[in-house]
N, C-alpha and C positions, 0 to 999 in steps of 0.2 A: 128329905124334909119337905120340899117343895112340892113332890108328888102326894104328902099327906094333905098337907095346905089345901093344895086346890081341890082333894078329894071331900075336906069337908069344908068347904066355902060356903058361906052363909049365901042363900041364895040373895037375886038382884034386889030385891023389896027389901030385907031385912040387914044386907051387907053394911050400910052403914048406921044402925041402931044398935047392931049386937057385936058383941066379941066375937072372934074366932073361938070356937067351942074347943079347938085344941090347943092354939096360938092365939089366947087373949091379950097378949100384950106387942104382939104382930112379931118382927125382925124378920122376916120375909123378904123383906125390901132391903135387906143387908146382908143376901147372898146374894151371891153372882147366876148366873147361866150354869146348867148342869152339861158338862163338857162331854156330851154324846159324840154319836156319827154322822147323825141328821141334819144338825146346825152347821156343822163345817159345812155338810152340802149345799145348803141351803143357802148360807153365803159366800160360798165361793159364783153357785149360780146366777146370785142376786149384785156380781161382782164385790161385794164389800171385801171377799178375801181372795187372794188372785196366790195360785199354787202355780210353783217352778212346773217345767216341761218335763224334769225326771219326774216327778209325785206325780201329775198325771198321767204318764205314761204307767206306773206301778197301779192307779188306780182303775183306770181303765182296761187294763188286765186280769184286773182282778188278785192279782198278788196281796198276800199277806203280809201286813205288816206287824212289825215284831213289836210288842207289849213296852211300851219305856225306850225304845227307838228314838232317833233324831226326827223321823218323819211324824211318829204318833205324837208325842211332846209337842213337838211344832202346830200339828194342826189342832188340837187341845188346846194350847195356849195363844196363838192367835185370833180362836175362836170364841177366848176367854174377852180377850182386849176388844177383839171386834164387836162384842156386844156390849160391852162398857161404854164403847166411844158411840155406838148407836143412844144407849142412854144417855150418854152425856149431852148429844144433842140434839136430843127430845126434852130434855130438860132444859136445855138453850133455848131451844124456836119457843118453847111451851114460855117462858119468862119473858120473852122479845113478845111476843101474843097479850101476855097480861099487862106488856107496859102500854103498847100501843093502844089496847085495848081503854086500858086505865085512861090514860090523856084524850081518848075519844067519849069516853062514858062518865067523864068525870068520875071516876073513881070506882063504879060498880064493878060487880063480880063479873071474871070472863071465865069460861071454859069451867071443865070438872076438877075438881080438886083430887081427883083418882091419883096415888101413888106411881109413879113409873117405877118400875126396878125388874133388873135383867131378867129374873123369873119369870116375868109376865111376857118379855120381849123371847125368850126362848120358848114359852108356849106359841107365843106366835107363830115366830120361824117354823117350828115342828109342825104345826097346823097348816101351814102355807107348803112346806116341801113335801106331804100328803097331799097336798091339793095339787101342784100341779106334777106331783109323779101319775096322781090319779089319772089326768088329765091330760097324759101321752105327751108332755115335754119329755125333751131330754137333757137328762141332767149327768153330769160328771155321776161315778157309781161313789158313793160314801166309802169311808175307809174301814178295811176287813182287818180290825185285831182282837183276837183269843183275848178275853180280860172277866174278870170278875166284877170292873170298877164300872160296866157301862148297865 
């Protein structure tokens, strides 16, 4: 759903005059992160998720890991929380912003009223762990599981 989304995004001029031509009524912003391979990378590199010494050693191998496994569930579902709690406090600092702001501007608008939700913060990450694989870091290898679901 979220890859529909953002493939017909109203572009930047009209995004907030018109509906979503396939999602007029939005809910976008009430899914989560789509639990790929890329995002785990991407934060475990970015330290936000810190993997045991067996899983990297399995990853760095290059070893398969098995479909519904302790390990794949694991990094799926921590990968779930970690980008929740990154929203959660971006919707912190972004509140703590409009108050401060608020009591300095007496009361004026601060900042964009743009939506945060995990969607947006998982195109990020994806977009970020392309850049710097481009980019000749080195990054832990993502995890190798046979699935249907990625």
């Amino acid at each position: 759903m979220a890859e529909t989304w953002a493939a017909f995004f109203p572009s930047q001029s009209s995004s907030n005059q018109l509906p979503h031509p396939i999602f007029p009524g939005g809910g976008i912003h009430q899914l989560t992160m789509f639990a790929d391979y890329r995002v785990p990378q991407i934060l475990h590199h970015l330290k936000i998720l810190t993997y045991s010494s067996s899983l990297l050693t399995l990853l760095e191998s290059g070893h398969h890991i098995e479909h519904g496994s302790k390990e794949e569930v694991s990094i799926r579902a921590a990968s779930i929380v970690a980008v929740e709690r990154v929203r959660d406090e971006i919707l912190a600092l972004r509140h703590q912003d409009k108050e401060m702001a608020s009591a300095v501007t007496m009361g004026k608008e601060c900042g964009a009223d743009v939506p945060i939700s995990s969607v947006l913060i998982d195109f990020y990450l994806w977009d970020t762990a392309k850049q710097i694989e481009d980019g000749g870091e080195v990054v832990v290898p993502a995890h190798r599981t046979r699935s249907i679901w990625y």
